[in-house]
C-alpha positions in Angstrom: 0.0 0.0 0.0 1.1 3.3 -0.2 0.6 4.8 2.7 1.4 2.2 5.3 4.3 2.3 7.4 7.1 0.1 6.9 7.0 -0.8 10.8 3.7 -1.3 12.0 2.9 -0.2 15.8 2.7 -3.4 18.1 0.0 -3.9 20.5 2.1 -2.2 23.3 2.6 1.2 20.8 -1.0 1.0 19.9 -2.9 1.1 23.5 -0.5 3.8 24.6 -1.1 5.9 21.5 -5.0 5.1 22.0 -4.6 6.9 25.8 -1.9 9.5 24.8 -1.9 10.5 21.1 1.3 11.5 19.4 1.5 15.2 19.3 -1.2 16.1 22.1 -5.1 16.6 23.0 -5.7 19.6 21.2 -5.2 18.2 18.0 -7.2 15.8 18.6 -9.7 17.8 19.5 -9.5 20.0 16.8 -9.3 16.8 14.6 -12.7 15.7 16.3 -14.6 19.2 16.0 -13.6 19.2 12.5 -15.0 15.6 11.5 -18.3 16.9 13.4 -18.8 20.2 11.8 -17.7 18.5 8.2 -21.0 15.9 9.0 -23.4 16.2 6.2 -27.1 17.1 7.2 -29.0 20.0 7.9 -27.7 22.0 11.5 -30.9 20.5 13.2 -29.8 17.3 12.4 -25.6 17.0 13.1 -26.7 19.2 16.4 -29.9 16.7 17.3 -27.1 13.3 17.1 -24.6 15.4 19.1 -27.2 16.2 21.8 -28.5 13.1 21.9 -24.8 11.5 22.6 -24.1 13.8 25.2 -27.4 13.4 26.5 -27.0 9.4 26.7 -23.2 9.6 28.1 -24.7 11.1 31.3 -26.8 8.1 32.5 -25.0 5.1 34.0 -26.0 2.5 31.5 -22.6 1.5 30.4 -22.5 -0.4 27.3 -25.9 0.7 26.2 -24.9 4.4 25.0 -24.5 3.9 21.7 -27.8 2.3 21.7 -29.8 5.0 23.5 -28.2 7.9 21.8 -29.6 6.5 18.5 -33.1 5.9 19.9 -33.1 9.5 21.0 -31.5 10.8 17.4 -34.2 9.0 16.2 -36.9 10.8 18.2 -35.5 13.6 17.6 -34.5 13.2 14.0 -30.6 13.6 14.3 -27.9 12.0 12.9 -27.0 9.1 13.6 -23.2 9.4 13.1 -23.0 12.1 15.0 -25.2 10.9 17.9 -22.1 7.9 17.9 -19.7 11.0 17.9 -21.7 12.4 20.9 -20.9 9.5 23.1 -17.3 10.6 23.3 -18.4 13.2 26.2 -18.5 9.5 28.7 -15.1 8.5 28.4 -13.3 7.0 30.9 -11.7 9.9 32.1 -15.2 11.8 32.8 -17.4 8.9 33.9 -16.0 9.3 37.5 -17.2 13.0 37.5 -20.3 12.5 35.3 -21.7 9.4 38.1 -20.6 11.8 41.4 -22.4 14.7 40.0 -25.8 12.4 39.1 -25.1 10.6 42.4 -24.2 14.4 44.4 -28.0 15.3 42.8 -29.6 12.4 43.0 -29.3 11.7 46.6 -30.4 15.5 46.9 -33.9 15.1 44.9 -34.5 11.6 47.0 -34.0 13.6 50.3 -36.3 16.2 48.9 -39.0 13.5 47.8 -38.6 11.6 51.1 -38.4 14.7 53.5 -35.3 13.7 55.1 -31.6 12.7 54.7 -29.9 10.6 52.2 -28.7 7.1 53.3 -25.0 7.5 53.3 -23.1 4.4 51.6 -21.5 2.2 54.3 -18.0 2.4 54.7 -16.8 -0.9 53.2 -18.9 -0.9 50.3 -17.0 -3.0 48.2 -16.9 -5.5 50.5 -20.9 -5.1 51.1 -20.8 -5.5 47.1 -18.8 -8.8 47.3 -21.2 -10.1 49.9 -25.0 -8.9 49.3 -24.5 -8.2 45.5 -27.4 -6.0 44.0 -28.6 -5.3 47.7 -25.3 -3.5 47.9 -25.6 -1.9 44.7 -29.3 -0.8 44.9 -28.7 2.5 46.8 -25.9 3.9 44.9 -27.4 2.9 41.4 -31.0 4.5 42.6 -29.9 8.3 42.8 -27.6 8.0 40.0 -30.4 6.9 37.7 -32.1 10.2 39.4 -29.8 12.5 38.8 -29.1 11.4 35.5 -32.1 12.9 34.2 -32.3 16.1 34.9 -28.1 16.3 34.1 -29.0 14.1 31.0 -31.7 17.0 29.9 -28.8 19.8 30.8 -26.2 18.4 28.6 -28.3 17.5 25.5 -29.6 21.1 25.5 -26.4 22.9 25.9 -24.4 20.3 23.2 -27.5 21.2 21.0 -27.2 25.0 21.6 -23.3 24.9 20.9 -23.2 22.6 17.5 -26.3 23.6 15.9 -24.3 27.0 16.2 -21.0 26.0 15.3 -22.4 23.9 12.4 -24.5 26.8 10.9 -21.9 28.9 10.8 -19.3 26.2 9.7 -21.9 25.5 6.7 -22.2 28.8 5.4 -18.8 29.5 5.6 -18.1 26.2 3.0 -21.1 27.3 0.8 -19.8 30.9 0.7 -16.3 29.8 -0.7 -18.0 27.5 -3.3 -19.9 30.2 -4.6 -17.0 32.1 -5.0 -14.7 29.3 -6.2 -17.7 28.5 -8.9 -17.6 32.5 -9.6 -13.8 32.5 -10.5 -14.5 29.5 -12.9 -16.7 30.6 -14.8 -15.6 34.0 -15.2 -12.0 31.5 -16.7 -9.7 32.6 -13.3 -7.2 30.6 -11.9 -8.8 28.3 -9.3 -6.4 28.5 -6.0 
């Protein structure tokens, strides 16, 4: 092939690379904004999938993101691609954060339903978990399913705000410079 490199990565080279890219974050980032805002599809649409990926990262129903954020582009007539794309906000370095803030407010909107304070998790919960199994589990999975919701509703909507945004403009943008590339073509200019 022509573009293959004459020493492919081992395994090793490959997970490390996965974690820590080669030149930094940023780039990918930038590399990941593009490959959203180049999605095909009206703004509703590229913003719907985005929102409905965020949305969907923010419950705890790991291994069932993918899944949910396409019901939800579905609903909401997104795209699908990007709705995959929009899972990437649950990663493993954000799930910690994501589950203490729908655990922090879910164990808030219990105490307000129940007119009293939270049941606090033992202090050897693992070990609880090892013994009772989904007894153990039960009151930590409860307010996280709780808070989910309203934290699930919050990042959708924002995600949505931002992309439909970003993508409108990005759009424009591209069919402004076709126009004017088009212009310069037929008027017999040297295309740049």
């Amino acid at each position: 092939m022509l573009f293959r490199r004459r020493n492919p990565p081992r395994v090793g080279e490959r997970i490390r690379i996965f974690f820590v890219p080669r030149r930094n974050y940023g780039r990918s980032f930038k590399y990941f904004g593009k490959r959203v805002l180049r999605l095909t599809g009206s703004p509703h649409s590229v913003a719907a999938g985005i929102a409905a990926g965020a949305a969907a990262s923010f419950t705890p129903l790991l291994g069932f993101h993918f899944f949910l954020s396409f019901a939800i582009a579905f609903v909401l007539r997104g795209n699908m691609i990007a709705a995959a794309l929009g899972t990437v906000i649950g990663n493993p370095l954000t799930f910690p954060f994501i589950w203490l803030l729908d655990f922090r407010l879910g164990t808030f909107i219990q105490g307000i339903w129940r007119d009293g304070p939270p049941r606090p998790l033992p202090p050897n919960f693992l070990q609880s978990v090892a013994e009772n199994g989904w007894e153990a589990i039960e009151p930590l999975l409860w307010p996280i399913m709780i808070g989910a919701v309203p934290l699930s509703i919050l990042a959708g909507v924002s995600a949505y705000a931002l992309t439909r945004s970003a993508v409108r403009v990005y759009q424009e943008g591209r069919r402004k410079k076709l126009a004017e590339r088009r212009a310069e073509q037929q008027r017999g200019a040297p295309v740049e």
